[in-house]
C-alpha positions, 0 to 999 in steps of 0.5 A: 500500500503507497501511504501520503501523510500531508502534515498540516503544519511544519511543527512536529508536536501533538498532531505529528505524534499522533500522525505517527502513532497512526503510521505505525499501526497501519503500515505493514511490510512491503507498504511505502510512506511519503510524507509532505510538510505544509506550508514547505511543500506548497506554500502559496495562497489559492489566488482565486483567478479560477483558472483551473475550473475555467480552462485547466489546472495547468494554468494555475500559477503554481502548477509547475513549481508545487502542484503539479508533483503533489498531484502525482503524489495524491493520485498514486497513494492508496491511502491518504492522511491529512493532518492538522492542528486546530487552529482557531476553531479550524485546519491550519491556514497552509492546509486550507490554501491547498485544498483550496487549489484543489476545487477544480478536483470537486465533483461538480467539476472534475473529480480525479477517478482514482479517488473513488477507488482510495481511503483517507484519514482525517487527524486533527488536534486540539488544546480544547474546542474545535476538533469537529469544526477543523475535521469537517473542513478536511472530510467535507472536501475529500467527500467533493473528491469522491474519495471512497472511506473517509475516516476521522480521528480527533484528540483533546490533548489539553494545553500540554501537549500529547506527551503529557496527557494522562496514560489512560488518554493515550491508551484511548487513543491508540486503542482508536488508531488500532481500530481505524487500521483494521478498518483501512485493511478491510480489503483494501483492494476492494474499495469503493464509495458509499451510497452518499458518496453515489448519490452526490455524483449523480447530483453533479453529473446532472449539473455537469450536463446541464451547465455552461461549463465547457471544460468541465463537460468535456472531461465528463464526456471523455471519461464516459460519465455522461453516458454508461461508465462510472468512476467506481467500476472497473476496465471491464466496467463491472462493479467491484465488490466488497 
C-alpha cells in the first residue's frame, strides 16, 4: 500500500505524534510512506483567478513549481492522511490554501477517478474546542473528491501537549488508531464509495450536463460519465465488490 501523510503544519508536536502513532499501526511490510510538510511543500495562497475550473489546472500559477508533483503524489497513494492542528476553531491556514487549489478536483467539476477507488484519514488536534469544526473542513472536501472511506480521528490533548496527557488518554487513543487500521485493511483492494458518496455524483453529473461549463463537460464526456461508465467500476466496467 503507497501511504501520503500531508502534515498540516511544519511543527512536529501533538498532531505529528499522533500522525505517527497512526503510521505505525497501519503500515505493514512491503507498504511505502511519503510524507509532505505544509506550508514547505506548497506554500502559496489559492489566488482565486479560477483558472483551473475555467480552462485547466495547468494554468494555475503554481502548477509547475508545487502542484503539479503533489498531484502525482495524491493520485498514486492508496491511502491518504491529512493532518492538522486546530487552529482557531479550524485546519491550519497552509492546509486550507491547498485544498483550496484543489476545487477544480470537486465533483461538480472534475473529480480525479482514482479517488473513488482510495481511503483517507482525517487527524486533527486540539488544546480544547474545535476538533469537529477543523475535521469537517478536511472530510467535507475529500467527500467533493469522491474519495471512497473517509475516516476521522480527533484528540483533546489539553494545553500540554500529547506527551503529557494522562496514560489512560493515550491508551484511548491508540486503542482508536488500532481500530481505524483494521478498518483501512478491510480489503483494501476492494474499495469503493458509499451510497452518499453515489448519490452526490449523480447530483453533479446532472449539473455537469446541464451547465455552461465547457471544460468541465468535456472531461465528463471523455471519461464516459455522461453516458454508461462510472468512476467506481472497473476496465471491464463491472462493479467491484466488497
Amino acid at each position: 500500500m503507497n501511504i501520503l501523510m500531508i502534515n498540516g503544519t511544519m511543527r512536529k508536536g501533538s498532531t505529528y505524534q499522533v500522525g505517527k502513532l497512526a503510521i505505525e499501526e497501519i503500515m505493514q511490510e512491503g507498504d511505502q510512506l511519503t510524507e509532505l510538510f505544509l506550508p514547505k511543500d506548497m506554500p502559496e495562497f489559492c489566488r482565486g483567478c479560477a483558472a483551473c475550473i475555467r480552462e485547466s489546472e495547468t494554468r494555475c500559477l503554481d502548477y509547475l513549481m508545487y502542484m503539479k508533483r503533489f498531484t502525482r503524489m495524491i493520485d498514486e497513494a492508496d491511502l491518504l492522511i491529512f493532518t492538522s492542528p486546530v487552529y482557531v476553531m479550524h485546519v491550519s491556514g497552509a492546509m486550507k490554501a491547498l485544498l483550496d487549489h484543489y476545487g477544480y478536483r470537486c465533483m461538480i467539476h472534475r473529480p480525479e477517478a482514482s479517488m473513488f477507488g482510495k481511503q483517507a484519514i482525517c487527524i486533527v488536534t486540539a488544546a480544547g474546542g474545535g476538533i469537529r469544526s477543523a475535521l469537517k473542513d478536511i472530510k467535507d472536501s475529500l467527500l467533493y473528491w469522491g474519495v471512497a472511506r473517509i475516516y476521522t480521528l480527533g484528540v483533546k490533548v489539553g494545553t500540554s501537549g500529547f506527551e503529557h496527557m494522562e496514560q489512560a488518554a493515550k491508551d484511548q487513543v491508540t486503542e482508536n488508531i488500532r481500530k481505524l487500521a483494521l478498518k483501512i485493511h478491510r480489503e483494501p483492494a476492494a474499495v469503493k464509495p458509499g451510497l452518499k458518496t453515489k448519490i452526490l455524483f449523480y447530483i453533479m453529473r446532472k449539473v455537469v450536463r446541464d451547465g455552461n461549463n465547457p471544460a468541465d463537460q468535456k472531461y465528463w464526456e471523455e471519461k464516459g460519465w455522461l453516458a454508461k461508465e462510472r468512476p467506481w467500476k472497473n476496465k471491464t466496467g463491472q462493479q467491484v465488490e466488497e
